[in-house]
N, C-alpha and C positions, 0 to 999 in steps of 0.2 A: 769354397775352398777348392784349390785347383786349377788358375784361373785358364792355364796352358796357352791356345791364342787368341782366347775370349771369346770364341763360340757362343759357350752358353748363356756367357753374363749380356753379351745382344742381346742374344735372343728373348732373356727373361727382363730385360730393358726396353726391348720393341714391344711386346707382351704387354706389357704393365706399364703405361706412356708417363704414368704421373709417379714412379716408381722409382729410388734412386738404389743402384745396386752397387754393394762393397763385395772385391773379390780377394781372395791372397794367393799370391804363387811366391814360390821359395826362389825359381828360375829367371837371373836377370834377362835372361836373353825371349823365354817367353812371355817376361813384362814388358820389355821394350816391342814385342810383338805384336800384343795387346793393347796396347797406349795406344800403338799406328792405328789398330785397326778400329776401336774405338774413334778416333782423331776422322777415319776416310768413312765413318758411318754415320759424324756428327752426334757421336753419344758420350765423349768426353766429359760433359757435363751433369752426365750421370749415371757412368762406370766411371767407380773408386777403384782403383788397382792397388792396393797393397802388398808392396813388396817385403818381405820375409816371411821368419818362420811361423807356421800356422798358428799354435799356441800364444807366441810370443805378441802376434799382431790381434789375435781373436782377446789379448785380456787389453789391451786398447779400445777395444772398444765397447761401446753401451751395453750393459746388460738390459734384457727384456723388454729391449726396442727393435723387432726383427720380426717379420712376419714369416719370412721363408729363410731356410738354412738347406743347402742345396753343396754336399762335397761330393766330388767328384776326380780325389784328387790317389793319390796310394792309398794300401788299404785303410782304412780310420782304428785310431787307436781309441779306448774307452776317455782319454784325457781330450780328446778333440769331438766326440759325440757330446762331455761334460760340456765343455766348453763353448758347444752348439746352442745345447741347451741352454745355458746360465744368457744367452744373449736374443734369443725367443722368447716373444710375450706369449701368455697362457693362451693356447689356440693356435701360435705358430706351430708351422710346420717343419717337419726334416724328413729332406728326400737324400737317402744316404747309400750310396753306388761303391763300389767294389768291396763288399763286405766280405767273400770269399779268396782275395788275395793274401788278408791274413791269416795272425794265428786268431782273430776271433770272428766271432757272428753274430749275428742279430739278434740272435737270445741273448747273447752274453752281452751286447752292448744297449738292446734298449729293453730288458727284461723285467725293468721295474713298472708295474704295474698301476702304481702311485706317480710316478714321474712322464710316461708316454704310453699314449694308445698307438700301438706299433704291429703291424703286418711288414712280412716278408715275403721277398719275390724270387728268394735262393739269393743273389747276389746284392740286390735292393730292397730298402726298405723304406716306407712311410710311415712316417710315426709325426704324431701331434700333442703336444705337450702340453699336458695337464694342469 
């Protein structure tokens, strides 16, 4: 989540060669950005860009077909960590970046003990689901 101008969905697509990676950005103009750059790195055919709202795009798609759940977008609210979750298989990962732009944190978003084995880094977190 986040996709901005697809920095990191390259990079975790050049990374992982046999990998196909779904991103969402709200912003038509840094999808249309992203499309490009995608298109001028020859990885269009595997960065998925979806365009809207986070939520709205994350129940589209597969539940606990995901290895990596990777936002990086505003602060994450607990309905989009949910939502992270619900689409990671047992053993995916979530690497969750600006946790101190909101009102909440890492405790308060991955604190169930039963659902993710979760460390925090002050503003990030990894957590692998249970």
């Amino acid at each position: 989540m986040g996709t901005a101008l697809g920095y990191s969905a390259l990079w975790l697509a050049h990374g992982a060669p046999n990998a196909q990676v779904d991103t969402i950005e709200s912003d038509p103009e840094h999808v249309r950005i992203a499309r490009q750059h995608c298109i001028d790195y020859q990885m269009s055919n595997r960065v998925h860009i979806h365009h809207g709202d986070a939520l709205t795009v994350l129940d589209g798609l597969d539940p606990n077909a995901y290895d990596l759940g990777f936002f990086d977008g505003l602060a994450p609210t607990p309905q989009l960590v949910s939502g992270l979750y619900q689409r990671l298989r047992t053993g995916g990962v979530l690497v969750c970046a600006n946790l101190t732009l909101g009102p909440h944190n890492a405790d308060d978003l991955l604190a169930d003990p039963d659902a993710w084995l979760a460390h925090s880094f002050g503003e990030t977190a990894i957590a692998v689901k249970r």
